[in-house]
C-alpha positions as CSV (number, residue, x, y, z in Angstrom):
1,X,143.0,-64.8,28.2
2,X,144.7,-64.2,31.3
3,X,145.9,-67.9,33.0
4,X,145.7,-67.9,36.8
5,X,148.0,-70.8,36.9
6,X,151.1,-69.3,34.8
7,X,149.8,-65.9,37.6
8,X,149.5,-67.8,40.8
9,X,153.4,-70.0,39.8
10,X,155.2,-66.9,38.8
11,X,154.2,-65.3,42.2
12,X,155.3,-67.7,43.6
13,X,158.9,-68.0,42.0
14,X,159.0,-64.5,42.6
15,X,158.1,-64.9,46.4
16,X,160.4,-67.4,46.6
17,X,163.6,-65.5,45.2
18,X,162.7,-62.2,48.0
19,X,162.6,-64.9,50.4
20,X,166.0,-66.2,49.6
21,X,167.3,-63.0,49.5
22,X,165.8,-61.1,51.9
23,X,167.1,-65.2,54.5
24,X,170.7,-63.9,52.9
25,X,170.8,-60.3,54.2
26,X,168.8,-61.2,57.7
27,X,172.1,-63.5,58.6
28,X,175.5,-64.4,57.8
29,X,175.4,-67.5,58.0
30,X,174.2,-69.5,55.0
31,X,173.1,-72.5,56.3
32,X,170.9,-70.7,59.0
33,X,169.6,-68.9,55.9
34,X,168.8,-72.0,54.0
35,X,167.1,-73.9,56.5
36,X,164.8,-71.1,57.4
37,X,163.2,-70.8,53.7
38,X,160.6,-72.7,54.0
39,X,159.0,-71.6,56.9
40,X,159.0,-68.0,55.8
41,X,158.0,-69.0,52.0
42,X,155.0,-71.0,53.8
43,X,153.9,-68.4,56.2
44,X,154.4,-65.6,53.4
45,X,151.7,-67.7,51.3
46,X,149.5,-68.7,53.8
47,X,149.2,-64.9,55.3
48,X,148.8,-63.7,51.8
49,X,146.1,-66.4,50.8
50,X,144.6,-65.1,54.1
51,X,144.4,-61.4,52.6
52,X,143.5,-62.6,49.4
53,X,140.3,-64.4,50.6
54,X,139.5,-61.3,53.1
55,X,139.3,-59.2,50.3
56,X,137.6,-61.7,47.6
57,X,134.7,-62.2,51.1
58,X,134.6,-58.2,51.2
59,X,134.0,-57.8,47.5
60,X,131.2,-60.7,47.8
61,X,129.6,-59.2,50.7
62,X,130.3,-55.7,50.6
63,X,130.8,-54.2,46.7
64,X,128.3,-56.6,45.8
65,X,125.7,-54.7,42.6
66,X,123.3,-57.1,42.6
């Protein structure tokens, strides 16, 4: 049986370590880096909750068989 929890966390761990990364290579200096992780980790999830619920709305309205 496929969990959406255990999903939904490790998505988010794995958000969370590009985000790091990604705040590492955008500027040199660390604490600049740090301080901006939250912000993008909460704007990445909310845009991609945003996509995910466009497409579960299309699939209700649109590829509906019923």
């Amino acid at each position: 049986m496929i969990d959406p929890l255990v999903h939904l966390a490790l998505f988010l761990v794995v958000v969370l370590v590009i985000i790091v990364v990604h705040g590492f290579y955008f500027t040199t200096d660390d604490r600049k880096a740090l301080t901006g992780v939250p912000w993008r980790f909460a704007r990445f999830v909310f845009w991609c909750a945003l996509i995910a619920g466009a497409m579960i709305l299309a699939e209700h309205t649109v590829a509906s068989v019923s």
